[in-house]
C-alpha positions in Angstrom: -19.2 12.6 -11.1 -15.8 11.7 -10.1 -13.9 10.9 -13.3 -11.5 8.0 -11.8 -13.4 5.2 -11.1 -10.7 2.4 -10.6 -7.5 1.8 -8.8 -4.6 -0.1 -9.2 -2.8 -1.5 -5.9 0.4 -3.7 -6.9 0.7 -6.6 -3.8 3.0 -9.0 -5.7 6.4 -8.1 -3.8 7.7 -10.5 -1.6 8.5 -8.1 1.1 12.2 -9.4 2.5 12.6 -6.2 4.6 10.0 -7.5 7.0 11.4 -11.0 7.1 11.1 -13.7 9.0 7.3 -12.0 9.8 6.4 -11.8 5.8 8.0 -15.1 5.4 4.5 -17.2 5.0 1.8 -13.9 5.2 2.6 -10.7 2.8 4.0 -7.4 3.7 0.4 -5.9 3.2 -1.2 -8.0 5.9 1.1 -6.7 8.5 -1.5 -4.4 11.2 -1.6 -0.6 12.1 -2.3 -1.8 15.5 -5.2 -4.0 14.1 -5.8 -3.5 10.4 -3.8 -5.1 7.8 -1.9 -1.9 6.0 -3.9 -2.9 2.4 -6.9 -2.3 4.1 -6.0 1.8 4.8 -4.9 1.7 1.4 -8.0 0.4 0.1 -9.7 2.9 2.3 -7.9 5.4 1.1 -9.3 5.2 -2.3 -12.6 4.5 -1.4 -12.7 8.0 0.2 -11.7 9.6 -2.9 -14.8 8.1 -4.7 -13.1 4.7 -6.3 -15.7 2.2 -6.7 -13.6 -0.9 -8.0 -10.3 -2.0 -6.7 -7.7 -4.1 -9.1 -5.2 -5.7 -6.8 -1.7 -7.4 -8.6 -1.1 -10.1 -7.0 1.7 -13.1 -6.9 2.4 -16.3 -5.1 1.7 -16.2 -1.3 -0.9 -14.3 -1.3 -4.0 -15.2 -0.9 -4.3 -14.3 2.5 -5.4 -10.8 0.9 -8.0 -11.9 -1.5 -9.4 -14.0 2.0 -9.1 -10.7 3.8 -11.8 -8.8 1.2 -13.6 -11.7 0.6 -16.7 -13.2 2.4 -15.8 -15.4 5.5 -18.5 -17.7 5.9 -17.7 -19.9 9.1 -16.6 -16.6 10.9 -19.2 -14.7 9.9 -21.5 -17.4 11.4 -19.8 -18.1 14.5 -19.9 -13.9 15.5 -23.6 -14.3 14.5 -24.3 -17.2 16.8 -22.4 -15.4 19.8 -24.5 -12.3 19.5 -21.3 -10.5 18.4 -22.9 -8.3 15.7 -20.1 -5.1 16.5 -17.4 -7.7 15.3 -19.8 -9.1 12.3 -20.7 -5.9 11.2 -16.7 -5.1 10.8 -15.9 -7.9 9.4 -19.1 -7.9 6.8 -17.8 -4.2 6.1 -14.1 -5.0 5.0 -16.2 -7.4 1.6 -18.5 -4.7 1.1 -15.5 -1.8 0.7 -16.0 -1.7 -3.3 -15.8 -4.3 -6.1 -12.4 -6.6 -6.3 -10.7 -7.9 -9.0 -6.9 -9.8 -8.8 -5.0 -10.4 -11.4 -1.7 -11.9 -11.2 1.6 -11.3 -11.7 3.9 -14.4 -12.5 7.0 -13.3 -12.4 8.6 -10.2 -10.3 9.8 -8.1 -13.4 9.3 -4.6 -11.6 6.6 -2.3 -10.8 5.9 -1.4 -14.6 5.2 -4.7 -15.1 2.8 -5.1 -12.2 1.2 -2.0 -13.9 1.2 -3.5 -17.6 -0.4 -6.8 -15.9 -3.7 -5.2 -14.6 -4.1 -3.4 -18.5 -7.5 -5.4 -19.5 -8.5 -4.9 -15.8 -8.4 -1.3 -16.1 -9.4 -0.8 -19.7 -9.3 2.5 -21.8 -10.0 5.2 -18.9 -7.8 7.2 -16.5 -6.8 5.1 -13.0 -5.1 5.7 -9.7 -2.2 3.3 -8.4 -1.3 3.3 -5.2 1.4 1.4 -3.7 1.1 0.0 0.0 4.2 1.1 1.4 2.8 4.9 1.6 0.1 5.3 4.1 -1.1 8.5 4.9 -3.2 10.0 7.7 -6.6 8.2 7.7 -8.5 11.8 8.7 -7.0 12.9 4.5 -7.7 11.7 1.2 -3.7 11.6 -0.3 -5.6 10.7 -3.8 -8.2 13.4 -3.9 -5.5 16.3 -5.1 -4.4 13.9 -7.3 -7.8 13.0 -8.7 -8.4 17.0 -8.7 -5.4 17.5 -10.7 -5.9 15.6 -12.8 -9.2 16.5 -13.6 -8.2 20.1 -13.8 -5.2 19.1 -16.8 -6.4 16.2 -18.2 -3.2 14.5 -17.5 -1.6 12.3 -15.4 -0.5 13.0 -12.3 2.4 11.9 -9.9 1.7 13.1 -5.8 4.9 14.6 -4.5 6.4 15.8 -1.1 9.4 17.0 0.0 11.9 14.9 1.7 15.5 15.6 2.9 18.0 15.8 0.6 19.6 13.0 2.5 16.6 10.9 1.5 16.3 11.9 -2.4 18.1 8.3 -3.1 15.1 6.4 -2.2 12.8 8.3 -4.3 11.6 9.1 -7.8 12.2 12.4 -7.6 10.7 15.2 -10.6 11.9 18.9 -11.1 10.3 22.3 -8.5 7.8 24.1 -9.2 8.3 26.9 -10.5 7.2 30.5 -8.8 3.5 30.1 -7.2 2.6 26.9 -9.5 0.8 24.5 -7.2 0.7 22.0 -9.6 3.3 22.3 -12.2 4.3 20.1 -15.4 7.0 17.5 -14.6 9.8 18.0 -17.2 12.4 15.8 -15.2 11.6 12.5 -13.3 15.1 10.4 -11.9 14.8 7.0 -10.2 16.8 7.4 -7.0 19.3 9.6 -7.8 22.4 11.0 -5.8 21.3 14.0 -3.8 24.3 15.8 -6.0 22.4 14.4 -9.2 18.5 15.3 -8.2 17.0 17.4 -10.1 14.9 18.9 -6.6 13.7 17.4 -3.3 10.0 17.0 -4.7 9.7 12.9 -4.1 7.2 10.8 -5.5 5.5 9.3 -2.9 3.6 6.0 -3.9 0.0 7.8 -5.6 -0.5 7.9 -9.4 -3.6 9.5 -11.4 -2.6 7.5 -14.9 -3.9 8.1 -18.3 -4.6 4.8 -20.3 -1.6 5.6 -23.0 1.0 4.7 -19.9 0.1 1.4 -21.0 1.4 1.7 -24.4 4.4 3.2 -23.4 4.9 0.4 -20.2 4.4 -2.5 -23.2 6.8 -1.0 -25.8 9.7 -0.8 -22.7 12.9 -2.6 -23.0 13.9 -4.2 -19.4 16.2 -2.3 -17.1 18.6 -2.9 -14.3 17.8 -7.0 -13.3 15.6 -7.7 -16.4 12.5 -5.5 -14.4 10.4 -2.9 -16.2 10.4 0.4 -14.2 7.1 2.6 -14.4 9.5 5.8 -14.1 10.7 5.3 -17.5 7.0 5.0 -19.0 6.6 8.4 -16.8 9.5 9.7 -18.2 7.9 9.2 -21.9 4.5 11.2 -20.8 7.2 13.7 -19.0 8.4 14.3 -22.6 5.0 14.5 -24.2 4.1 17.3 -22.2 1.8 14.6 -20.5 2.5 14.7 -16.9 2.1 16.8 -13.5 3.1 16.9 -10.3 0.7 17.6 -7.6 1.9 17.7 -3.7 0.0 15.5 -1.2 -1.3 17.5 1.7 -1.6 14.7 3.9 1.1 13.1 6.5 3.1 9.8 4.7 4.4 7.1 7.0 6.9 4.9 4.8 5.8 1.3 6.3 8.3 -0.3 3.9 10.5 1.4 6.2 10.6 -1.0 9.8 11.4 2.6 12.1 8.7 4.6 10.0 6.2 1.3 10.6 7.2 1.9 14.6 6.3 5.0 14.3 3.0 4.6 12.5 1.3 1.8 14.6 2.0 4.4 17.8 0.6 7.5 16.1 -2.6 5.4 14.6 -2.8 4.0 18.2 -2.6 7.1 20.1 -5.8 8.7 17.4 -7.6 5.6 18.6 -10.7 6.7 21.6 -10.0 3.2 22.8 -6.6 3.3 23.0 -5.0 6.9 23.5 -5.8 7.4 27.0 -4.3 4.0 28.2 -1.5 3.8 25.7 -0.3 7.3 26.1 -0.1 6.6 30.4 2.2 3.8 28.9 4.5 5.7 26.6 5.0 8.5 29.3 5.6 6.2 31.9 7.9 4.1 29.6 10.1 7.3 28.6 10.8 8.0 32.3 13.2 4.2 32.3 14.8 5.5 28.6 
């Protein structure tokens, strides 16, 4: 029986890099050609046997508890039209796994979106995913994690490797040593200077978390801009001997990033049978006039 039965997705953050689009819809409705990105999140964790989702939410967005919930009038126009393919998709997307929301009232950081879904969760292991990180649909990112941790019995942060021109967007935790696949995290650094990392290894947006981060997330002091950062309650399990690092084996596509979000909604086109035939004619012929 899969020991993680809950997640954690934070969706409270207001999402100015995509603005003027997430101006009146959030950052997590915007489509990988057309599914909201939350959705492949959700999915995501669904794969890796989660059965009940725990979404953080703020103000503006109720578009994403609409999205998961049942759509009566729509539902009943696709059934009156005979279109049971669409009503079948749309029925789906409720029936992914069970929902809760709980909200976060003011942005204080991502510990504190954490520290707000604590009753929600209760006194058992969870993942957290963030949004931004979306990886190759065909994978499970969270299943090493889940297996790591499962194999410790402690928490886990999902690493990759990025360029050391790139280690200043990251949380990034000390190398492995020699042969370790999955090795105790000693160091973790929020976005440090490539001169100042302690290795490449980034933390890339999946969590396997014991209960006690909780205790560590309330007992935090605020940081940099009054917000409570979830790297410093890492950085307390780090210490305890508490927390590993496990790499995800699975392609990331950064679509907090508006190049890396380019690049995703072509590659998730071009894997689509409906698409790929007729969308790669079009990028070939389009790279001829570049």
């Amino acid at each position: 029986m899969n020991t993680i039965r809950k997640a954690v997705i934070p969706v409270a953050g207001l999402g100015t890099r995509f603005l003027p689009a997430t101006k009146a819809q959030p950052k997590e409705m915007l489509p990988l050609v057309d599914t909201p990105v939350i959705q492949y999140v959700v999915e995501e964790a669904i794969r890796a046997g989660v059965e009940s989702i725990v979404l953080v939410t703020g103000r503006g967005k109720a578009a994403i508890e609409n999205h998961f919930d049942v759509a009566y009038e729509l539902e009943d126009t696709l059934q009156r039209r005979g279109k049971q393919e669409d009503l079948d998709l749309v029925r789906g997307i409720t029936h992914l796994a069970q929902f809760a929301y709980v909200r976060q009232g003011e942005p204080l950081g991502l510990g504190h979106a954490v520290l707000c879904a604590r009753h929600a969760v209760g006194d058992e292991p969870f993942a957290l995913l963030l949004g931004d990180d979306v990886f190759d649909e065909r994978d499970s990112a969270l299943s090493a994690l889940i297996a790591a941790h499962e194999a410790t019995g402690k928490s886990v942060v999902g690493v990759q490797e990025v360029p050391e021109e790139h280690v200043s967007r990251y949380g990034i935790v000390n190398a492995p040593g020699p042969g370790e696949a999955v090795w105790n995290v000693t160091a973790i650094v929020e976005k440090p200077r490539p001169d100042a990392a302690p290795s490449r290894w980034a933390v890339v947006g999946r969590y396997v978390l014991e209960p006690r981060v909780f205790e560590h997330l309330a007992a935090l002091e605020p940081g940099v801009g009054g917000e409570y950062q979830l790297t410093d309650a890492l950085a307390i399990l780090a210490r305890e001997g508490r927390l590993v690092a496990a790499p995800i084996p699975a392609k990331r596509f950064d679509t907090g990033n508006k190049l890396d979000y380019l690049k995703a909604n072509v590659e998730f086109a071009l894997k689509r049978e409906d698409l790929r035939e007729d969308f790669s004619a079009y990028l070939k012929e389009l790279s001829k006039d570049l």
